[in-house]
LUMZA-589937 format. One line per field, with one value per residue (C-alpha): residue number from 1; x, y, z. Coordinates in nm, 2 decimals, m for minus. Example, Ala and Ser with C-alpha at 12.3 -4.5 7.8 and 13.67 -1.06 7.14 Angstrom:
LUMZA-589937
torvo = c(1, 2)
px = c(1.23, 1.37)
py = c(m0.45, m0.11)
pz = c(0.78, 0.71)
This chain:
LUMZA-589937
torvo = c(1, 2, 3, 4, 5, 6, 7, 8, 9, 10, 11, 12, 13, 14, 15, 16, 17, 18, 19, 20, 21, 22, 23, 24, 25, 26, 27, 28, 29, 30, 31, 32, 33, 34, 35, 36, 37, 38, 39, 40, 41, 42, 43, 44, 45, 46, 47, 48, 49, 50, 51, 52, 53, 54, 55, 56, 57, 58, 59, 60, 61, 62, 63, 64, 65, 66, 67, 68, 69, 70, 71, 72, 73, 74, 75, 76, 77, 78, 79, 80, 81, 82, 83, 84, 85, 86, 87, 88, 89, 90, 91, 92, 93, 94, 95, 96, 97, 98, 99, 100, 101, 102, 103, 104, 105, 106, 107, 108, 109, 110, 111, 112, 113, 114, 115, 116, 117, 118, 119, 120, 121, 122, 123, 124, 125, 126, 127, 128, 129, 130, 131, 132, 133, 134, 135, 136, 137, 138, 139, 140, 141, 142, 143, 144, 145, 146, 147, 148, 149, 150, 151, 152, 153, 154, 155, 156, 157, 158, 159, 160, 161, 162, 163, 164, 165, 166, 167, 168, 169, 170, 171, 172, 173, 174, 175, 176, 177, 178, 179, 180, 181, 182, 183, 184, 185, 186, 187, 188, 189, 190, 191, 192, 193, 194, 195, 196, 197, 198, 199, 200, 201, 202, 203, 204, 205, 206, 207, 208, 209, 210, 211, 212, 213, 214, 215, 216, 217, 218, 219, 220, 221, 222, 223, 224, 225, 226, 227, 228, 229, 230, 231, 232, 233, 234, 235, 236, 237, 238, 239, 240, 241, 242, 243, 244, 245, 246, 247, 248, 249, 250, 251, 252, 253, 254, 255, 256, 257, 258, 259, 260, 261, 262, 263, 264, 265, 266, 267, 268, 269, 270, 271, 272, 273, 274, 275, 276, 277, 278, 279, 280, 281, 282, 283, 284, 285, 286, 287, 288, 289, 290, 291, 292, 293, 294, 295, 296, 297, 298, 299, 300, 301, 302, 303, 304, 305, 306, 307, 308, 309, 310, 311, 312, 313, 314, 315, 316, 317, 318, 319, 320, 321, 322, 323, 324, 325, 326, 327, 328, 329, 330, 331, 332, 333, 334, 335, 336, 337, 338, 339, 340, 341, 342, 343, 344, 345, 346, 347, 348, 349, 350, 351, 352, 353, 354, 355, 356, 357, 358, 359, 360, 361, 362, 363, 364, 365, 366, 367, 368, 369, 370, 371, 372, 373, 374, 375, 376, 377, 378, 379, 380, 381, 382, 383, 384, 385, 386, 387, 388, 389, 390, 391, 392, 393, 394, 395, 396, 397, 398, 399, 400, 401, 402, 403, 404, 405, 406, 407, 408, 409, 410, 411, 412, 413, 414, 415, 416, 417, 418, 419, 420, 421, 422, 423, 424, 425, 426, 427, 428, 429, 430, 431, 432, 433, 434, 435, 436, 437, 438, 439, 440, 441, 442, 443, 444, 445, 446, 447, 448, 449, 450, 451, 452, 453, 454, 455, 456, 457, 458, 459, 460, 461, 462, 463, 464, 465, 466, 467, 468, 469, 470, 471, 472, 473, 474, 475, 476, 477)
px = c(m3.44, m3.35, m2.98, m3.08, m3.31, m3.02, m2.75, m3.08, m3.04, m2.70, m2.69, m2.68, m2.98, m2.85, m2.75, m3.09, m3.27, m3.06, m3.20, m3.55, m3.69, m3.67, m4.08, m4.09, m4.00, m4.20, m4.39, m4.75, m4.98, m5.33, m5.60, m5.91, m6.19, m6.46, m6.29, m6.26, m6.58, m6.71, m6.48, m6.67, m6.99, m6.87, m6.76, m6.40, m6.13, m5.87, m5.59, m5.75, m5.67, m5.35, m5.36, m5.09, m5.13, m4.82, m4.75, m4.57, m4.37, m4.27, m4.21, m4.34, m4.51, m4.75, m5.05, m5.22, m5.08, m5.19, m5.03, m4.86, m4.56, m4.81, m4.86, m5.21, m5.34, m5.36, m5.63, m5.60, m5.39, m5.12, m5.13, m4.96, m4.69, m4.64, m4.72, m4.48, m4.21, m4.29, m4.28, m3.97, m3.77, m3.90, m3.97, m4.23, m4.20, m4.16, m4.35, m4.38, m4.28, m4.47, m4.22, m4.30, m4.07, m3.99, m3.87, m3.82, m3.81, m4.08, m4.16, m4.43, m4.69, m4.61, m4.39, m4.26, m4.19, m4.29, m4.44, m4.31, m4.47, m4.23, m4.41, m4.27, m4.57, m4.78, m5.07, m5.28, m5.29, m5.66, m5.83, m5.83, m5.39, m5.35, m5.54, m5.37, m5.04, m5.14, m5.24, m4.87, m4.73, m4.96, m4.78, m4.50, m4.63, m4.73, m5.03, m5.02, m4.85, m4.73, m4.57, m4.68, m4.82, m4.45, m4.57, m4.26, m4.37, m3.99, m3.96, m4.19, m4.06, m4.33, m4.52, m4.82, m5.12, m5.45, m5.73, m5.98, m5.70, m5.82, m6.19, m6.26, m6.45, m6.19, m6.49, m6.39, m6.20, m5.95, m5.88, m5.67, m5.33, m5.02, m4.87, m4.58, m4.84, m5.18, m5.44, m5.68, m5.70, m5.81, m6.13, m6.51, m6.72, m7.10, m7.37, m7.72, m7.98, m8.38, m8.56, m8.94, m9.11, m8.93, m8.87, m8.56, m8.22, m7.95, m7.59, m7.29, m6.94, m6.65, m6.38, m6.50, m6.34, m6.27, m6.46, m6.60, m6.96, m7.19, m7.50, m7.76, m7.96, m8.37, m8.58, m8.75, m8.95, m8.94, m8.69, m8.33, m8.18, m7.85, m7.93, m7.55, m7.60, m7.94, m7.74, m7.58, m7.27, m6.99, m6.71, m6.41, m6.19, m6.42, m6.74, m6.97, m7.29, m7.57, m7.82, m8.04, m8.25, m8.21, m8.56, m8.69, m8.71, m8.35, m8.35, m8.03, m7.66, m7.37, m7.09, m6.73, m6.57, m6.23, m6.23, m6.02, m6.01, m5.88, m5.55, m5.34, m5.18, m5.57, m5.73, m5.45, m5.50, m5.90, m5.85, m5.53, m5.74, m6.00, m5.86, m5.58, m5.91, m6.09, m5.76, m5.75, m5.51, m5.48, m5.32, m5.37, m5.09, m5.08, m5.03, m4.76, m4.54, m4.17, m3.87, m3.75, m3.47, m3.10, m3.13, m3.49, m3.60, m3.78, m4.06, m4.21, m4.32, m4.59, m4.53, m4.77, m4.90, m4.70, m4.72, m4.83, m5.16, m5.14, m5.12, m5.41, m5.66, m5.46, m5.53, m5.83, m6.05, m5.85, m5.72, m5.57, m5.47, m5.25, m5.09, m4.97, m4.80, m4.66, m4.49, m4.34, m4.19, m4.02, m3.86, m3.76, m3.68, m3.45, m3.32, m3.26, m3.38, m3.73, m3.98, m4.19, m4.34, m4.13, m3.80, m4.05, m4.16, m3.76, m3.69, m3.95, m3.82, m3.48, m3.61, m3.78, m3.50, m3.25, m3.54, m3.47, m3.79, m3.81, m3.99, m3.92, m4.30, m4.36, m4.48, m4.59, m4.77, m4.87, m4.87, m5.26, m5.35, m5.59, m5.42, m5.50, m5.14, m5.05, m4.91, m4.75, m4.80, m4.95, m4.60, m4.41, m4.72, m4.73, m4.34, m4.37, m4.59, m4.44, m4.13, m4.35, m4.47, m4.13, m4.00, m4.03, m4.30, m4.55, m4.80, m4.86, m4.87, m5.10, m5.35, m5.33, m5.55, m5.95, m6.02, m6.28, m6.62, m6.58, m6.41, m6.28, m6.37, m6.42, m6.64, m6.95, m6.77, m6.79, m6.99, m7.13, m6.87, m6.63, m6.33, m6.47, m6.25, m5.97, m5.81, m5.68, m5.77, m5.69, m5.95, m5.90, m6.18, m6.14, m6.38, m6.26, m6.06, m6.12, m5.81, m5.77, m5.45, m5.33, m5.35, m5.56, m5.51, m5.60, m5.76, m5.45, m5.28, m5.11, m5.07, m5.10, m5.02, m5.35, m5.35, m5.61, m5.61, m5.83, m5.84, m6.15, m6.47, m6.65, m6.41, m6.71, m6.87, m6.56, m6.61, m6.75, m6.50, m6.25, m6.44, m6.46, m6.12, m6.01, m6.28, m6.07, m5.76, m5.90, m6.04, m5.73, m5.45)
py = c(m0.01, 0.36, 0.30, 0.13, 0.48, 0.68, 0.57, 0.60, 0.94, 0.96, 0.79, 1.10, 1.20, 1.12, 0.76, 0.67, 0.82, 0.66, 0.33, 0.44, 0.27, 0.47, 0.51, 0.68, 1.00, 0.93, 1.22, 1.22, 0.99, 1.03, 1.01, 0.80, 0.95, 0.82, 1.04, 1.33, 1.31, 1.32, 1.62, 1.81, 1.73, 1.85, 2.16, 2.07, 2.21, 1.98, 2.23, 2.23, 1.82, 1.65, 1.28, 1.02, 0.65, 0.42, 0.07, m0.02, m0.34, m0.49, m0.22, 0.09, 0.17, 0.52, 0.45, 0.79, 1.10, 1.52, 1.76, 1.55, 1.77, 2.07, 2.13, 2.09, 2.12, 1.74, 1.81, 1.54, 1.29, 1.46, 1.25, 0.97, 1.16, 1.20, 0.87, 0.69, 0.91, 0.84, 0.46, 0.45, 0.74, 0.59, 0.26, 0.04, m0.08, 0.27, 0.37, 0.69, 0.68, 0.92, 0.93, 1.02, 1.16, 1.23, 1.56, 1.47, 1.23, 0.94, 0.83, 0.53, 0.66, 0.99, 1.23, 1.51, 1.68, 1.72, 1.51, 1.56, 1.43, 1.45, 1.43, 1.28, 1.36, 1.04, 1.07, 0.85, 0.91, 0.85, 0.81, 0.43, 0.42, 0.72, 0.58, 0.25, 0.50, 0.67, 0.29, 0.24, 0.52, 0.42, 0.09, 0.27, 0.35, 0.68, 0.83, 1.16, 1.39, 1.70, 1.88, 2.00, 1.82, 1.97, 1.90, 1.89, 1.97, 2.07, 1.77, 2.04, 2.36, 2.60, 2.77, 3.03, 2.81, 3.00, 2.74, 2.95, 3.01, 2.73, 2.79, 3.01, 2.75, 2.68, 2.45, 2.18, 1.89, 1.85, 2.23, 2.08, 2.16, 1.99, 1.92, 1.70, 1.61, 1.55, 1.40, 1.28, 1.47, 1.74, 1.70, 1.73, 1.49, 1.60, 1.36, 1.57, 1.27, 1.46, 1.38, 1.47, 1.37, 1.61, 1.85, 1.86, 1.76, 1.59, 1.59, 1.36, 1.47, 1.30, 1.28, 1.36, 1.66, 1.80, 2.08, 2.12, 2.26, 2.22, 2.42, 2.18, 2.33, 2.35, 2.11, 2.29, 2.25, 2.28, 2.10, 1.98, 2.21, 2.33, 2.20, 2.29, 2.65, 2.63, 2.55, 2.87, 2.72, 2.91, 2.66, 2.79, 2.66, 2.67, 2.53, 2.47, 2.63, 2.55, 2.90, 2.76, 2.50, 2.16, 2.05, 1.74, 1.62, 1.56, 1.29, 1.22, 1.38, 1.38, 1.68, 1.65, 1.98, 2.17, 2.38, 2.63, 2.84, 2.58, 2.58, 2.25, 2.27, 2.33, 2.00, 1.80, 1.95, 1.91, 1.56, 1.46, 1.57, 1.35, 1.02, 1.03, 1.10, 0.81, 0.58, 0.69, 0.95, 1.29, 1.57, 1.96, 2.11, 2.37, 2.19, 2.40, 2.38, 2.27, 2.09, 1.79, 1.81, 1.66, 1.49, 1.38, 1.03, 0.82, 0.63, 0.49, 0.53, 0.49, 0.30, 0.41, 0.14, 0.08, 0.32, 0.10, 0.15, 0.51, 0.60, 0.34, 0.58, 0.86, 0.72, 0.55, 0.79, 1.13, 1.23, 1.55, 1.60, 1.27, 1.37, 1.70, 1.49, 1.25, 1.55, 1.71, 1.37, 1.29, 1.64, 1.59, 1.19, 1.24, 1.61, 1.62, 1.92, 2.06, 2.02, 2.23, 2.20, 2.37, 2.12, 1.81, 1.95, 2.01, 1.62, 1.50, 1.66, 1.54, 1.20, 1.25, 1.39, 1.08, 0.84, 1.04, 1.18, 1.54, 1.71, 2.06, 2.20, 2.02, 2.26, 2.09, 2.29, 2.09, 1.73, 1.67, 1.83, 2.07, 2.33, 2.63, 2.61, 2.27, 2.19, 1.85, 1.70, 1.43, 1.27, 1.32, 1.15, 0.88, 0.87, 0.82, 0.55, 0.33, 0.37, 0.30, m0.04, m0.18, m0.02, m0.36, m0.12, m0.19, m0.38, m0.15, 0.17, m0.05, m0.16, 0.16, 0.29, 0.29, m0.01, 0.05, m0.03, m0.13, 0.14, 0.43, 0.73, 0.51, 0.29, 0.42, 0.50, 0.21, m0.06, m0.20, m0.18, m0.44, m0.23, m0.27, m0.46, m0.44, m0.11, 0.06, 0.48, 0.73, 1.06, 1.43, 1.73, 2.07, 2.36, 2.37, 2.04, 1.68, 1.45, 1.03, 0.87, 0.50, 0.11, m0.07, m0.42, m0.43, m0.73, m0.82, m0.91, m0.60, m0.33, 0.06, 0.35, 0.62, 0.98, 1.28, 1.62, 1.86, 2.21, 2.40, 2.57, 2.24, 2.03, 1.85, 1.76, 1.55, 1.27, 1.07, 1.14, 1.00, 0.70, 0.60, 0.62, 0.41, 0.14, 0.22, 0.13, m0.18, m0.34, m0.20, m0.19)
pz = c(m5.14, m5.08, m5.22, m5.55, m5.61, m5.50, m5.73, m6.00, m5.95, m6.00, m6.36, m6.61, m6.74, m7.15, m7.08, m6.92, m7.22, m7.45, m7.30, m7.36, m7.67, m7.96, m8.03, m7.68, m7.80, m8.06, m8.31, m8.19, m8.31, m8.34, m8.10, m8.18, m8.40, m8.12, m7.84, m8.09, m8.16, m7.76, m7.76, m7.95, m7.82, m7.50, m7.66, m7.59, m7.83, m7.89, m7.78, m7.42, m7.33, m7.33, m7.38, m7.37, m7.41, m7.40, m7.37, m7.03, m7.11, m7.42, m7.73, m7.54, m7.79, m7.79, m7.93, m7.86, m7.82, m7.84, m7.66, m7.45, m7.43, m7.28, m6.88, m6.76, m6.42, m6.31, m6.01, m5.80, m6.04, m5.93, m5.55, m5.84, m5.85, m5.46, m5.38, m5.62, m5.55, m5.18, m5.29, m5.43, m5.21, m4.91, m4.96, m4.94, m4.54, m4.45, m4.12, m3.97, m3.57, m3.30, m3.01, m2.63, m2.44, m2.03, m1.96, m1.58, m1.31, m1.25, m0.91, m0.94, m1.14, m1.12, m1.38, m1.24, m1.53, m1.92, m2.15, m2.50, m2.81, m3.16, m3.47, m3.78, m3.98, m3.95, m4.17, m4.02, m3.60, m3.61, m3.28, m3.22, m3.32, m3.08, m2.76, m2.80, m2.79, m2.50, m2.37, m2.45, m2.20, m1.91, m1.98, m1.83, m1.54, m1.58, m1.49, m1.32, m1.52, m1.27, m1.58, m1.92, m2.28, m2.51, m2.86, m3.09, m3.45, m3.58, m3.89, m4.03, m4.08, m3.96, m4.19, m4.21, m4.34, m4.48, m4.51, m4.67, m4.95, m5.22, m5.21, m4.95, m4.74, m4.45, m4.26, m4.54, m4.46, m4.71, m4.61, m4.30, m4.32, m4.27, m3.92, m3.79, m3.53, m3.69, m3.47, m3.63, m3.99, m3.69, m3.80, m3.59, m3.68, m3.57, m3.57, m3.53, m3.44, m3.44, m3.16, m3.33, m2.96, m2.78, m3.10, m3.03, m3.22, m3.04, m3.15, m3.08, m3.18, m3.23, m3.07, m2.75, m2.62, m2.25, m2.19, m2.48, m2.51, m2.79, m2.87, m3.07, m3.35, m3.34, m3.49, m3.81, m4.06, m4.44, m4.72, m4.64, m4.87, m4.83, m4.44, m4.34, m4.37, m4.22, m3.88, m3.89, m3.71, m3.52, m3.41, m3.26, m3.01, m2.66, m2.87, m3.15, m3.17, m3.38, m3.38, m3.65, m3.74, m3.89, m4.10, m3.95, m4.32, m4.30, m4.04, m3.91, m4.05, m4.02, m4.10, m4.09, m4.01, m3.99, m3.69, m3.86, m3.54, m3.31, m3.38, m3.37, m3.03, m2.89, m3.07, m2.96, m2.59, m2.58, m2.73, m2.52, m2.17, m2.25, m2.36, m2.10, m1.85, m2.00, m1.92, m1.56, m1.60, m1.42, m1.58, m1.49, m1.71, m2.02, m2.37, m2.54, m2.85, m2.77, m2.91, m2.72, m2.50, m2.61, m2.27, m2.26, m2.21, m2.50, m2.29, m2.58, m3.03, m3.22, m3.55, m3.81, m4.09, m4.41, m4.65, m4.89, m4.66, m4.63, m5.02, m5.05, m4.92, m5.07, m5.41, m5.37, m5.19, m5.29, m4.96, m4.99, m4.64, m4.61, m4.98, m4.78, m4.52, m4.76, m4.96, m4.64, m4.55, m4.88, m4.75, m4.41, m4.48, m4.83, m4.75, m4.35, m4.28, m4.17, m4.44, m4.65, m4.95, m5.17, m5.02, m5.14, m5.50, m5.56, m5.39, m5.67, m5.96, m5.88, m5.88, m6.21, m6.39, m6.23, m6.38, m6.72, m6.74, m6.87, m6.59, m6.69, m6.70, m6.35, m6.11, m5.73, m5.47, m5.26, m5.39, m5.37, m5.66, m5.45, m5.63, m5.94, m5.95, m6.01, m6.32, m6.54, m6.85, m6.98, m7.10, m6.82, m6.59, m6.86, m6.89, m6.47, m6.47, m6.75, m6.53, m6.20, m6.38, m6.47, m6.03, m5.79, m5.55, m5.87, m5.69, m5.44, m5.65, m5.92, m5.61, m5.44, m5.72, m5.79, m5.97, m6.27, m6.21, m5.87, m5.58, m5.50, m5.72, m5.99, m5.88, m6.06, m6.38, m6.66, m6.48, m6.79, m6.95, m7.06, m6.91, m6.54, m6.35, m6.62, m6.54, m6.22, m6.25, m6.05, m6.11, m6.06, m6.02, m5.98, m6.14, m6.51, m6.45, m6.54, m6.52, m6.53, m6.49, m6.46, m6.61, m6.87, m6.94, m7.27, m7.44, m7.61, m7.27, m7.31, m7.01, m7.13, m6.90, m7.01, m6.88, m6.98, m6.87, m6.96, m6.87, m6.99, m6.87, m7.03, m6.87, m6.66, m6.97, m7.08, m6.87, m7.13, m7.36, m7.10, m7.04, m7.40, m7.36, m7.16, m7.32, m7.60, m7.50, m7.35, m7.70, m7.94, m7.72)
C-alpha cells in the first residue's frame, strides 16, 4: 500500500491534472437560491462561506460552487484531512507498537535493572489495552522491579506545549497534548455521587492512582448552574481538591479533566504504581524520561487497533487529541525523524500536491482543526475527497464518518429528513466557525463530495443553511 502512494507522489503534478476531467476546473457555478436565501436570514454575506459540491465518480461534475478557491478555517473538518492522508500514507492495517524493554539482568521474578517503555504515539493506550500490557510483562516473569520506570518519548521530537493556549481553559480535555507515550488521553475522570443522608458527596476517580488524595466537595444547596466552578477545584500533581460545594440538585456528575499540572512522566508514574500493585507487582523506583539503550532487551509490544478504528472515533466523535497523534505519526512514520507538527503539515501537503491537488492556501497546525490558525479551502477539501472516493482505503474513510440522522456529531441533524441515513458528514465548530464536509448519495444513485465553510460572527446561525444543503444535494444531485 505505502509504495503505490509513494510513486503517486512522484508523478508530476501537470500530468495528473491533465487526467482530471475537464469540468473540474470548472468556472463556478451557482449555488442554490434556497441556501442563499438561509444565508441571508442568518445574516451571512456570501463572501464569508465557501462551498463546493462535486460529483465523485462518473463526469465529476461541480454542481455548486462559491468561493471555492478561498481559505477558510475548517474547524474540526480539517481531522479529514489527517485521517485520509494517514489512510493512505500509512495504510489501512497500520498499528502503533508500545515496546518494553530490560535494561538489566532478570533472576526469577526479579529485574535488576530498568524498565523502559518506547512510545510510538499510540492514540489509543486506554486503561483496559495498557493493563493487559502490563499483564503481558508479568507474563515474563517479572514482578519485582529493583530499577527504575525509563519512559522513551523520542519518535516525538520534544516540544514546549501550552494548554491554556487555544481557549485559555487548560482543565479541558481536548486541551491534552501530544505525547509518544499517552496513557490514557491523560485524562481524570471524577465521578461525585451525593450522599443526601450523610450530606455528604462522595467521589470516585478514574484511573485509580497511587497515592493520590482527593478532597470531596460539600453537599449544597441551590441550582446546578455552572456546578463545575461551584467546586472550586485545584488539581495538581499530589491531589485534587474540591473547596466548594456541589448543589444536591445536581445529583450525580461526572467531569473529565486535564490535569494540566501533572506533567506526563507523573500520570504515567501514579498510574503505572497502581496497576502494576493491583497485578501483584512491587516496584519502589523513580519514573524518569530516558531513551532506550542500543543494547537493551525487548521483553515484550503492545499492538494498538487498526487505524481504521482509531480515525473512527477521530471522525465520528471529533477527537482532537488522537488527530494530534495521528499528525505526528504521519511525521515520524513517512519522514524518519522525530516528529512535530510542522514535519506532518509539510508530509500532507506533499501528498496533496503528488495527488495533483493545488494545496497552496493549506495551512495545518495541528491536524484537529482546534486551531484560529487553521486554514484550506473548500476545493482543495472537495478536490481530496473525490480523490479519497476513487483511493481503495474508501470504505473506511467513508464509515469513519457521522452518518446523517443517526451518530456521531450528526446524529441530531436532519432526522426527518429524507437525507438521514443517505449521507456520511463530518462537522466542525469553533466561535465564528461552522464547517460540514463529506458524502451524499443523491437520489439519482449518484455519490457527491459536499463541503461548507463559513467564517463569520453569524456563523452559528448557518446551520440551517448547511443542512438544506446537503437535503439539496440529496434530491438534485
Amino acid at each position: 500500500m505505502k509504495k503505490i502512494f509513494a510513486l503517486r507522489l512522484l508523478l508530476p503534478f501537470s500530468l495528473l491534472s491533465s487526467l482530471l476531467p475537464a469540468n473540474v476546473q470548472a468556472q463556478e457555478s451557482s449555488v442554490p437560491a434556497s441556501f442563499s436565501k438561509a444565508l441571508q436570514l442568518a445574516g451571512i454575506p456570501a463572501q464569508s462561506v465557501g462551498v463546493y459540491v462535486q460529483e465523485v465518480d462518473g463526469s465529476g461534475k461541480v454542481l455548486a460552487s462559491s468561493n471555492a478557491a478561498t481559505p477558510f478555517n475548517p474547524a474540526s473538518t480539517m481531522k479529514l484531512v489527517t485521517t485520509d492522508a494517514a489512510l493512505e500514507l500509512l495504510g489501512p492495517t497500520y498499528r502503533w507498537k508500545t515496546q518494553a524493554y530490560a535494561d538489566g539482568s532478570q533472576a526469577g521474578n526479579v529485574l535488576q535493572g530498568d524498565l523502559i517503555f518506547k512510545g510510538n504515539g499510540d492514540p489509543k493506550l486506554v486503561l483496559e489495552n495498557f493493563w493487559l500490557f502490563l499483564r503481558q510483562i508479568r507474563a515474563k516473569g517479572i514482578r519485582d522491579i529493583r530499577g527504575n520506570i525509563v519512559l522513551d518519548r523520542s519518535t516525538f521530537d520534544e516540544n514546549a506545549y501550552d494548554p491554556s493556549e487555544f481557549d485559555g481553559d487548560p482543565m479541558k480535555p481536548y486541551n491534552v497534548g501530544p505525547d509518544a507515550l499517552l496513557l490514557n488521553y491523560k485524562t481524570l475522570t471524577f465521578q461525585f455521587v451525593p450522599d443526601a443522608d450523610k450530606r455528604q458527596v462522595n467521589v470516585v476517580l478514574d484511573p485509580p492512582m497511587s497515592g493520590y488524595q482527593v478532597k470531596p466537595p460539600r453537599l449544597g444547596q441551590g441550582s446546578c448552574d455552572d456546578w463545575q466552578g461551584k467546586l472550586q477545584a485545584a488539581v495538581d500533581a499530589d491531589g485534587a481538591s474540591f473547596n466548594g460545594a456541589l448543589p444536591a440538585s445536581c445529583g450525580e456528575k461526572t467531569w473529565y479533566v486535564n490535569p494540566y499540572k501533572m506533567n506526563s512522566t507523573q500520570y504515567f508514574g501514579v498510574v503505572f504504581r497502581q496497576m502494576w500493585s493491583d497485578l501483584g507487582g512491587t516496584f519502589s523506583g523513580s519514573v524518569k524520561n530516558g531513551v532506550a539503550p542500543p543494547d537493551a532487551r525487548l521483553i515484550t509490544e503492545w499492538n494498538s487497533v487498526t487505524l481504521p478504528e482509531v480515525i473512527r472515533d477521530i471522525n465520528k466523535y471529533s477527537n482532537n487529541v488522537m488527530a494530534r497523534q495521528v499528525l505526528l505519526t504521519i511525521a515520524s512514520d513517512i519522514l524518519k525523524v522525530p516528529a512535530t507538527p510542522e514535519r506532518g503539515a509539510r508530509a500532507i501537503q506533499s501528498w496533496l500536491t503528488g495527488k495533483g491537488i493545488d494545496a497552496s492556501g493549506l495551512v495545518i497546525e495541528n491536524g484537529s482543526g482546534l486551531s484560529r490558525n487553521e486554514r484550506i479551502s473548500a476545493k482543495t477539501m472537495g478536490r481530496m475527497m473525490t480523490s479519497a472516493f476513487q483511493s481503495p482505503t474508501m470504505p473506511e474513510f467513508v464509515s469513519s464518518m457521522p452518518l446523517v440522522g443517526y451518530d456521531g456529531t450528526m446524529r441530531k441533524r436532519l432526522k426527518d429528513q429524507s437525507v438521514a441515513g443517505q449521507a456520511h458528514v463530518k462537522t466542525g465548530t469553533l466561535n465564528d466557525v461552522r464547517a460540514i464536509a463529506g458524502y451524499v448519495l443523491a437520489t439519482s444513485g449518484k455519490y457527491y463530495a459536499v463541503v461548507c465553510l463559513i467564517n463569520h460572527p453569524n456563523a452559528p446561525r448557518g446551520q440551517a443553511a448547511q443542512d438544506g444543503l446537503l437535503q439539496w444535494v440529496y434530491e438534485n444531485g
